[in-house]
ZALUMPA-96481 format. One record per residue (C-alpha): x, y, z; residue number from 1. Coordinates in Angstrom, 2 decimals. Example, Ala and Ser with C-alpha at 12.3 -4.5 7.8 and 13.67 -1.06 7.14 Angstrom:
<nodes>
12.30,-4.50,7.80,1
13.67,-1.06,7.14,2
</nodes>
This chain:
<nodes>
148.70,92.48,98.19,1
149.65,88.75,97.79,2
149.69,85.54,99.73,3
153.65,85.56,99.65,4
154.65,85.74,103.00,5
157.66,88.55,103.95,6
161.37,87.03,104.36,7
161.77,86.11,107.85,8
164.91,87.67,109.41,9
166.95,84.38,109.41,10
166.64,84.33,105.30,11
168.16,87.96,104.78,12
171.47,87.97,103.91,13
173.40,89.75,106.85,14
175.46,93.31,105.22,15
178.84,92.72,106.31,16
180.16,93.92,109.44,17
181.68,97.91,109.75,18
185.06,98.45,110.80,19
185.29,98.62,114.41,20
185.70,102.28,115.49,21
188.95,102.98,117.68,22
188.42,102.48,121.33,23
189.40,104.73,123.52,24
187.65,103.56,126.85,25
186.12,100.93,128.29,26
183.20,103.77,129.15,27
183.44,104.28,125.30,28
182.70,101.09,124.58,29
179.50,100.94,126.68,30
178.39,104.54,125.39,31
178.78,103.42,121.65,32
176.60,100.06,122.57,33
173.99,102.38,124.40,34
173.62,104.35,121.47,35
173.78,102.00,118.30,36
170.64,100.94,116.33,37
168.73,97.91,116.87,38
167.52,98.51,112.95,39
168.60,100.24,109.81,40
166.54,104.15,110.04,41
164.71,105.03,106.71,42
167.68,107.15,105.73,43
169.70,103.96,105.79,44
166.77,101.96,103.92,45
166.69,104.19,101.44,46
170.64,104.36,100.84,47
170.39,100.69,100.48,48
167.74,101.07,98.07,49
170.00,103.50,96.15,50
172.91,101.26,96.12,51
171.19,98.88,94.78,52
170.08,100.29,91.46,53
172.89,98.99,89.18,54
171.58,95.81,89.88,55
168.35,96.50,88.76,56
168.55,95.10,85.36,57
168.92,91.76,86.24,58
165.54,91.48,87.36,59
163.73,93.34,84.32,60
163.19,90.30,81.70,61
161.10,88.24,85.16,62
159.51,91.58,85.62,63
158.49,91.70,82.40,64
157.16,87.96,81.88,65
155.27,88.49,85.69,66
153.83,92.32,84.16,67
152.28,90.34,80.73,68
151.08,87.50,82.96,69
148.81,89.72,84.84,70
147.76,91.61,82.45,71
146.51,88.18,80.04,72
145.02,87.69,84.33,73
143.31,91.14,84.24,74
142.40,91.01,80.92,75
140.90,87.56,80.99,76
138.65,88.59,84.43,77
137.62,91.94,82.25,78
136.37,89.87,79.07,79
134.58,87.28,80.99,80
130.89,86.47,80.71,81
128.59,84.35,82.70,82
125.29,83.91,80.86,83
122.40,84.93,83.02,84
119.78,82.21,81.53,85
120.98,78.72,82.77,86
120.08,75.76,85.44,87
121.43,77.63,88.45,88
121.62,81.40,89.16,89
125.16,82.76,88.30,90
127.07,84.34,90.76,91
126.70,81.35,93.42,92
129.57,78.74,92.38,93
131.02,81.29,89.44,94
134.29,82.29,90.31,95
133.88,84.71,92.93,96
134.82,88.40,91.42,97
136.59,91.20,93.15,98
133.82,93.71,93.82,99
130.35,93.33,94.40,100
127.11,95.97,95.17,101
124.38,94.19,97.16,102
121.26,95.82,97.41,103
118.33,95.17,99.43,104
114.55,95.84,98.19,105
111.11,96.50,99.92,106
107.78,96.24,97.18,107
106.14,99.62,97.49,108
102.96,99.83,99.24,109
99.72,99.26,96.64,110
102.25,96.70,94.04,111
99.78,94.38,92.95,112
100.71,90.62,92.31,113
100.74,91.18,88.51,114
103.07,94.26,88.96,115
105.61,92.16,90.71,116
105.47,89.90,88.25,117
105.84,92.55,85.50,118
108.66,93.88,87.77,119
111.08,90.72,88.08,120
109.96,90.11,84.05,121
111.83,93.74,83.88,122
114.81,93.39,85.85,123
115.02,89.27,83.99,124
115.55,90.92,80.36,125
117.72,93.99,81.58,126
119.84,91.42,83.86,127
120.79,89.39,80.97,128
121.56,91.86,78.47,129
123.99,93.54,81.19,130
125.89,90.68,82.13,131
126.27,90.02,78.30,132
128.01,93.40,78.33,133
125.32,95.17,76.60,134
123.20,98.21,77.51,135
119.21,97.91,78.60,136
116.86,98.60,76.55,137
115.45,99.19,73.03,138
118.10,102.24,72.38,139
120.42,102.06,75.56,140
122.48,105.00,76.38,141
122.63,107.41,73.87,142
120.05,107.32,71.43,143
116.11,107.03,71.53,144
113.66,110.01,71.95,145
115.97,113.00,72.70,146
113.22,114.52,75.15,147
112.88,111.68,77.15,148
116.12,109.76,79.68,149
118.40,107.47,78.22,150
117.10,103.79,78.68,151
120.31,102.78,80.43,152
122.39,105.20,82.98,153
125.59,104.70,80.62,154
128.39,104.64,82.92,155
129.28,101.15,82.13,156
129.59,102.38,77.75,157
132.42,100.83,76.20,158
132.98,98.45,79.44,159
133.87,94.98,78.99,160
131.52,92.35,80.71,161
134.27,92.15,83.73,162
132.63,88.92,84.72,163
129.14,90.35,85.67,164
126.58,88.05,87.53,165
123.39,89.22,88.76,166
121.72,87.10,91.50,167
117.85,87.63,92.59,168
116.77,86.31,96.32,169
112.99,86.16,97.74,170
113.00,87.61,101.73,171
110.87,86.21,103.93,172
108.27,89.53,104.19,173
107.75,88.60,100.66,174
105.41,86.20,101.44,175
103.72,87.28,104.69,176
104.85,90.73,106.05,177
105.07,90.78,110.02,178
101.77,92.14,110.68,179
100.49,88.64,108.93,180
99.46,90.29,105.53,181
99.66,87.96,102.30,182
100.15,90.77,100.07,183
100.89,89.11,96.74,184
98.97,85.73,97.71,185
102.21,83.89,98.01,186
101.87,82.67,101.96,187
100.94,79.27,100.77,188
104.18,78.55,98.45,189
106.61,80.31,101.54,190
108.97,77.54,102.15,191
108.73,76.78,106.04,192
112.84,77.38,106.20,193
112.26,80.67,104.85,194
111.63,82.40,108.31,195
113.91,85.50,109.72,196
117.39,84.35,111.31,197
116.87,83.92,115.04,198
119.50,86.79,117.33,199
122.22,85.36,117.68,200
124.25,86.24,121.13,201
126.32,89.05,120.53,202
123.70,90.61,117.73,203
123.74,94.59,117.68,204
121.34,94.28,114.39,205
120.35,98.16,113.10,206
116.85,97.44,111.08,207
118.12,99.91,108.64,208
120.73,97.38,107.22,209
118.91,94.34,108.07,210
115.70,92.29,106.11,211
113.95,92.93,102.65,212
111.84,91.77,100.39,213
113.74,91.16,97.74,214
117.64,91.30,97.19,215
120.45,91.76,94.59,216
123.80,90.42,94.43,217
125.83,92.33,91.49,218
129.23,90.57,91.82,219
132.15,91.78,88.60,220
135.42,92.44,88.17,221
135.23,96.27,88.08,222
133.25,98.12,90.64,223
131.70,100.28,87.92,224
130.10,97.66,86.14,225
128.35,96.00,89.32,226
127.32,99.42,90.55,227
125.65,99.90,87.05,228
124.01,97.22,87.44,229
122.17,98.03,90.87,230
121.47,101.69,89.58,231
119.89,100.53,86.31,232
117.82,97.96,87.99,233
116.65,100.64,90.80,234
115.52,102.67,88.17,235
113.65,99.86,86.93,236
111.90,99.53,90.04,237
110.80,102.65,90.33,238
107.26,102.96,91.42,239
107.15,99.31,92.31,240
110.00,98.64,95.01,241
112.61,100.96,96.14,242
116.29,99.98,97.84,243
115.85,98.75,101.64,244
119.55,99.27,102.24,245
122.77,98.54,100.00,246
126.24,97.44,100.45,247
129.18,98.12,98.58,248
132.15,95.45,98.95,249
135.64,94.90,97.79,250
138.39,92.19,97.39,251
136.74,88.74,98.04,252
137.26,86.91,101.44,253
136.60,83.79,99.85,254
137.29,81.65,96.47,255
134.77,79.53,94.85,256
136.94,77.90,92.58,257
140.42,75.81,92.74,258
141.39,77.82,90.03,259
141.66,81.05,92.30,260
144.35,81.90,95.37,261
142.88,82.24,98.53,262
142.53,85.80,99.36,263
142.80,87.89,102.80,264
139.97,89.66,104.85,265
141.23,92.86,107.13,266
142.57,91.53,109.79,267
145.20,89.91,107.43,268
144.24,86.56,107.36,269
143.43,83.96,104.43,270
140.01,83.58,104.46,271
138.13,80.84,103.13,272
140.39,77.79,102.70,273
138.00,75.37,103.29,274
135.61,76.94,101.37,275
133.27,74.67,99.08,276
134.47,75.22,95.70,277
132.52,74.73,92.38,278
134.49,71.66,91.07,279
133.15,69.98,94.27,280
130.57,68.48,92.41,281
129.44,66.35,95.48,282
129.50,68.84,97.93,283
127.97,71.19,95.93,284
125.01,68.78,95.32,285
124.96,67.97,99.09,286
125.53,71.12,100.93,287
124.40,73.73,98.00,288
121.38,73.25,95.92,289
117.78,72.41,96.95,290
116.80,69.04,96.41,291
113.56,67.74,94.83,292
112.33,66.97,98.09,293
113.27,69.42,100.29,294
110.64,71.94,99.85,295
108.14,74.08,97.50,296
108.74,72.76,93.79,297
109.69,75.90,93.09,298
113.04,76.13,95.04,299
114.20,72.53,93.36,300
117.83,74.22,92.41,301
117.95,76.90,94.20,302
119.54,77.97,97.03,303
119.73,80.09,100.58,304
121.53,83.06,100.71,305
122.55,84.87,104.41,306
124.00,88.26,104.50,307
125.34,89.20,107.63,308
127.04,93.25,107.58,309
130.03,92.59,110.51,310
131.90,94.99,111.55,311
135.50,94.59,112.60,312
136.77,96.39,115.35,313
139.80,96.85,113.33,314
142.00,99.17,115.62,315
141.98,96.92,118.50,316
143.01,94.13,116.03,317
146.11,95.98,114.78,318
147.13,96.22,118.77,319
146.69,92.50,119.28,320
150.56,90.36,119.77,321
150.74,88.53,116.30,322
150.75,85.48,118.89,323
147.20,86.14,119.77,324
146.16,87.21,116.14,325
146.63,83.37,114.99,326
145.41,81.80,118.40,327
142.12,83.36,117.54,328
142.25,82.59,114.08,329
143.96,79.12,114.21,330
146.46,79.54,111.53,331
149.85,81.03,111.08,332
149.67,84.62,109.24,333
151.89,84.17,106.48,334
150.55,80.82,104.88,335
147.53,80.56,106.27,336
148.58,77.20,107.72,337
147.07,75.44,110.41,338
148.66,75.68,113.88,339
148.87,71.90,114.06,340
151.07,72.05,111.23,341
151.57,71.66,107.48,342
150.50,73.85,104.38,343
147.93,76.31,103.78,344
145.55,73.74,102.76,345
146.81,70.69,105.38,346
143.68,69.68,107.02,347
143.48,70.98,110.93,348
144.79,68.51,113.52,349
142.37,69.40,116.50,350
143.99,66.37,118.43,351
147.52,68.16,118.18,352
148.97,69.29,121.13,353
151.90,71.40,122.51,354
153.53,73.04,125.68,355
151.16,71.72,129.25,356
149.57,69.14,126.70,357
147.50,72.27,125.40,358
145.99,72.08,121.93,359
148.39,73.52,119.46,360
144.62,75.00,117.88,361
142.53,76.10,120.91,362
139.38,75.32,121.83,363
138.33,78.96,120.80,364
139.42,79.45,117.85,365
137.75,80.13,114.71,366
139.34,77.81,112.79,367
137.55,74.78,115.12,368
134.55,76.32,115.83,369
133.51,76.89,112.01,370
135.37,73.47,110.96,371
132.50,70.71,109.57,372
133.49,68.06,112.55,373
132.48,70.80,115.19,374
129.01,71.31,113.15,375
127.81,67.97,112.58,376
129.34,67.61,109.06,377
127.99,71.37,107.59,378
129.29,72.96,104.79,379
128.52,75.86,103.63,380
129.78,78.15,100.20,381
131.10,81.71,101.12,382
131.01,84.42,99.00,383
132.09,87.55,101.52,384
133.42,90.76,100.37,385
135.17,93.85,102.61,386
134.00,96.76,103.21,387
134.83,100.52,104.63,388
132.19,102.42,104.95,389
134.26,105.69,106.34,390
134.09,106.29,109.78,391
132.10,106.71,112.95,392
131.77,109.61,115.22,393
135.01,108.59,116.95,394
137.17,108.14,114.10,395
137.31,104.25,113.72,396
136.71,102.52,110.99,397
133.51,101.49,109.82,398
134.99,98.65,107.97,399
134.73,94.72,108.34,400
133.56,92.29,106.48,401
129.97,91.58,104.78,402
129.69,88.21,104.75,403
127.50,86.36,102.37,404
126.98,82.36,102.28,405
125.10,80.18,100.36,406
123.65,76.84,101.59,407
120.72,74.45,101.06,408
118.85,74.92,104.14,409
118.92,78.41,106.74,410
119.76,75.38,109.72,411
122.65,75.02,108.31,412
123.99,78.14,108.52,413
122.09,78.85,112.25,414
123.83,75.72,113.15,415
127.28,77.25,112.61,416
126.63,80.55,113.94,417
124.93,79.39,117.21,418
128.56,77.47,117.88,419
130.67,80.78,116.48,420
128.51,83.04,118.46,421
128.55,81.41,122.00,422
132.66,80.34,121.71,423
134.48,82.01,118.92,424
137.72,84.10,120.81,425
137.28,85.71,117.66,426
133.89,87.53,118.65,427
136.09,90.06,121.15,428
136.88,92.17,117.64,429
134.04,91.53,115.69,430
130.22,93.29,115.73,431
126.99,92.12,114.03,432
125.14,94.70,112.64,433
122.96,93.37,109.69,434
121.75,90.19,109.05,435
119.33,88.90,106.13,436
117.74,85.75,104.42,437
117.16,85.11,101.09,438
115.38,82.17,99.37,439
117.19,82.37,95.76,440
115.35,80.52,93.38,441
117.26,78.26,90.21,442
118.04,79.83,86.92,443
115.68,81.50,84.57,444
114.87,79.38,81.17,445
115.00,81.84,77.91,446
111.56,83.57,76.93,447
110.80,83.25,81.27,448
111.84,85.45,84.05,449
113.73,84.37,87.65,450
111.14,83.42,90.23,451
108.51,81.91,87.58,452
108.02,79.10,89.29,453
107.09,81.13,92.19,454
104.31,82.48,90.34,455
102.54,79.30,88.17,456
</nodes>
């Protein structure tokens, strides 16, 4: 699917007008109205479609130049690598891929402190040899002792990279579990922000896809390679924590980078305009990374990561008036343009206003409620995926969006989603059903292991 909006009536060329048929009556005239189509049928579509075809060769050298252009595109996204040792955790401001597996973990009862260690040590080495594109392990996939299983799972043999990036996250249970228990004697270093998300109004959270103590983000380019990533890093585990709940997700709802379009969530929509994007160095400094002095030493480059499962009631969307579609959203379908006018990218004009001096963007519209000058100034980085899951018991959909964001403090996202969940026309379709928090710690310095700092 692309951003390229369909033709709108006015710029088809009209087909030139039949010969009128002989009339006989005036009540032949009226029958013959009565009866004509409003639109051509598919046989008609398709006869157009056939009388086209001698034209067809005039269009084969662009087709051509557009087929090699996406395949250097795909090609380029397959071949990527982000190195998994540097400053900042990959997978944050890295250009967001097209698939992702997110898995949530719980330590197994009796881990001791040095076992968790030994356990994110583990999934440090075998996270940086698979986002360099290379098996786990001493003999990988198909070699070592022939009595014993394969050190890596092998699905991903003879994959490219596809733009892998593995992000690790701390959850708040981590350091204290409910009950009060400091299991791994890591209470004291708990930064205060790192507490669990308040409910929001409108919250329908199911425990089974909410929480953890620790979480994965596997982000790539093809879903085989992220999925290999969670399975060989589950196996890992094993013994020491097992998978809380997981999410599979597909075709970003956000970019992270100027270089990429802005892609489109279910409900049609671009999605993520505004987003902060990684050449933003100031905003990334401001709104993004934890500062020196903003908590624990340990979190100094980090970051907060919010998961949040949503479900989309996606067939009462598809009966909703286009008309209503973009007064909930507050922009037009096709570009993705504000309704106060402009381009995709035209900053929203909340003063605008139209017909009965009503804003052009209403007051309840997703577009102003999320918008920094309705949130005191907040940013925050999405990274969201899609998702169907199947469906339920009544045959909808369980499909929506999982929504991911990255921020420097939990307020700031709370602060956003307090003003989305009490106003936002958009809440009618949409269903909360998971919800997490992450502290994700900086990048991992060759010969150490994510989290160290956690741990000295």
């Amino acid at each position: 699917m692309t951003d390229t909006p369909p033709p709108s009536p006015d710029s088809v060329p009209a087909p030139a007008p039949a010969p009128a048929p002989a009339q006989n009556s005036a009540a032949g005239d009226g029958a013959a109205a009565a009866t004509a189509p409003r639109g051509l049928s598919r046989r008609g579509l398709l006869g157009l479609a056939g009388a086209g075809v001698a034209g067809i060769g005039l269009g084969v050298a662009g087709d051509r130049v557009a087929a090699a252009a996406a395949a250097t595109a795909a090609a380029t996204e397959a071949n990527a690598v982000y190195p998994f040792y540097a400053t900042h955790q990959a997978g944050i401001v890295t250009p967001a891929q097209d698939r992702l597996h997110f898995a949530a973990f719980d330590v197994s009862a009796g881990t001791t402190r040095a076992e968790l260690i030994e356990l994110l040590q583990d999934w440090t080495l075998a996270a940086a040899a698979m986002t360099a594109g290379q098996d786990i392990g001493d003999f990988g996939a198909d070699s070592g002792p022939y009595d014993a299983p394969p050190e890596d799972t092998g699905e991903a043999v003879g994959l490219p990279a596809s733009g892998l990036t593995i992000t690790f996250g701390f959850g708040p249970s981590l350091f204290q579990t409910e009950a009060g228990e400091d299991r791994f004697g890591l209470a004291g270093s708990r930064p205060a922000e790192l507490v669990e998300l308040p409910h929001f109004p409108g919250d329908m959270l199911d425990a089974a896809k909410s929480g953890g103590d620790l979480c994965i983000q596997a982000c790539a380019n093809d879903p085989q390679v992220a999925v290999h990533a969670i399975r060989n890093l589950s196996r890992i585990a094993f013994g020491r924590a097992a998978i809380r709940w997981s999410q599979l997700g597909f075709g970003r709802t956000s970019s992270t980078s100027t270089s990429q379009a802005t892609p489109r969530n279910l409900f049609g929509f671009k999605d993520g305009t505004a987003n902060i994007k990684a050449e933003e160095s100031a905003a990334v400094t401001e709104h993004l990374w934890v500062g020196g002095n903003d908590g624990p030493a340990w979190m100094t480059g980090g970051s907060y990561l919010v998961a949040r499962r949503i479900r989309m009631t996606i067939e009462t969307w598809d009966r909703t008036s286009l008309r209503e579609q973009e007064t909930v959203i507050g922009r037009n379908k096709g570009e993705g343009a504000p309704l106060s006018g402009g381009t995709e990218f035209t900053e929203p004009d909340f003063t605008v206003v139209g017909r009965g001096d009503a804003p052009l963007i209403d007051t309840a519209s997703h577009v102003r409620l999320a918008h920094p000058t309705q949130n005191d100034g907040i940013r925050i980085l999405r990274r969201g995926y899609n998702f169907v899951d199947g469906n339920d018991a009544l045959g909808r959909l369980d499909a929506g969006l999982f929504f991911i964001s990255f921020q420097r403090t939990p307020e700031s996202f709370t602060t956003v989603q307090l003003n989305l969940a009490r106003n936002d026309a958009m809440n009618e379709y949409l269903k909360h059903v998971g919800s997490a928090l992450f502290a994700v710690p900086p990048g991992a310095a060759k010969g150490s292991f994510v989290g160290a700092g956690l741990f000295a």
